[in-house]
N, C-alpha and C positions, 0 to 999 in steps of 0.2 A: 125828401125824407130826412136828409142831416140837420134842417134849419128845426124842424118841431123837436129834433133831441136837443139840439141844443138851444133853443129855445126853454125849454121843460129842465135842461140843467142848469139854465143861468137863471129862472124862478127860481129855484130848490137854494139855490146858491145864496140868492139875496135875500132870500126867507130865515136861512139859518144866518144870515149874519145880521140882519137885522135884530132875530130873536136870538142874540147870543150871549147877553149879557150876562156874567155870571151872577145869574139871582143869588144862590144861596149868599154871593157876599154884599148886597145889594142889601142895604138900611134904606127902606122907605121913608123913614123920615129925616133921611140928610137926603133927599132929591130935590133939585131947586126945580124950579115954576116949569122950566121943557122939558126937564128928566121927567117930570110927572106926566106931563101934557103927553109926552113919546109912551110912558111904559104904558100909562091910559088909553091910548089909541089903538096901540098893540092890543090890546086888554079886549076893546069896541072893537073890531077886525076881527080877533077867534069869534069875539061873540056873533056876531053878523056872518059868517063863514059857516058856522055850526047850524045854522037856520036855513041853510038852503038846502032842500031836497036832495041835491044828486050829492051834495058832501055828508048828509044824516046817515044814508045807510056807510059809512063809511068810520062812523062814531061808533067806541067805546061806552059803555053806559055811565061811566067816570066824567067823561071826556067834558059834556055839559054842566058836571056840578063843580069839575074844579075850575071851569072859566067863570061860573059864578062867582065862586069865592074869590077868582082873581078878580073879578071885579068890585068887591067888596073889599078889595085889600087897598083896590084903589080909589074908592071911594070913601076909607077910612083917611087914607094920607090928604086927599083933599080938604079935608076937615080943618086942616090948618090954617087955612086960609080964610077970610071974612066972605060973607053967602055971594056977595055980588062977584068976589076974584072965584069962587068955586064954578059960577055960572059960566063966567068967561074959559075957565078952564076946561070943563067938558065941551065947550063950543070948540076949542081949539082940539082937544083930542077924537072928538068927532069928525074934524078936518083931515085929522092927521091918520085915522082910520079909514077915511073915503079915500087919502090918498094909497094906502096901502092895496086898497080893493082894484082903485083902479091900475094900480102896477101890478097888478096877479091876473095874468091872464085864466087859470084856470084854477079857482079856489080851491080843489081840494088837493092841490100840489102843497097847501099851506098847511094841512091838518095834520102831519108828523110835529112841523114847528111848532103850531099852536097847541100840540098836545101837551109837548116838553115845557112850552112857556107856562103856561097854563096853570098847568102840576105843580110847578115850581115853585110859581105864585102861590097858589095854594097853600101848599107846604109852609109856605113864611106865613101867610097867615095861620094857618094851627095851630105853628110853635109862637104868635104872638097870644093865641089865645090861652092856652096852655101857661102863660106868665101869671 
């Protein structure tokens, strides 16, 4: 019984540090080519995480529209880059999102972090559109 708490603590654990970044000071467009590829995979992870049934009922009605827009936010920052380096780029944050899936044993231990990531993101995008 002690190994699945702590088990179940040391996810929650690597989940919040992962997603701990402090967005609000986080300028998307000074992230270089892995800041993007990592915030992007994070970004593919909520989104994939939010699609599986036993984590849906466990969703917020918010909870899917702001990982949208995180993902809009980071498919805007992409942008910078020439179409062939944006292709390699979601190959890579696709990578980097399967690796996340496969280090979570049980996905919906990820949906507090991915809510707060999420949002975050979000948020920055508003106040970029809002300019």
């Amino acid at each position: 019984m002690l190994f699945p708490k702590l088990k179940h603590s040391l996810i929650i654990t690597l989940l919040l540090t992962i997603f701990s970044t402090p967005l609000q000071a986080l300028d998307i467009d000074k992230l270089n080519w892995t800041e993007t590829m990592e915030e992007w995979g994070q970004v593919l992870f909520c989104q994939r995480i939010y699609k599986i049934p036993s984590v849906q009922s466990r969703l917020y009605s918010f909870d899917v529209e702001h990982c949208d827009k995180a993902g809009q936010l980071m498919l805007n920052a992409a942008t910078r880059y020439p179409a062939q380096e944006q292709i390699q780029l979601k190959n890579q944050a696709e990578r980097h999102a399967a690796r996340l899936s496969g280090n979570t044993a049980e996905p919906y231990h990820s949906v507090p972090a991915c809510r707060t990531y999420c949002r975050d993101l979000a948020e920055t995008l508003d106040k970029r559109n809002e300019r």
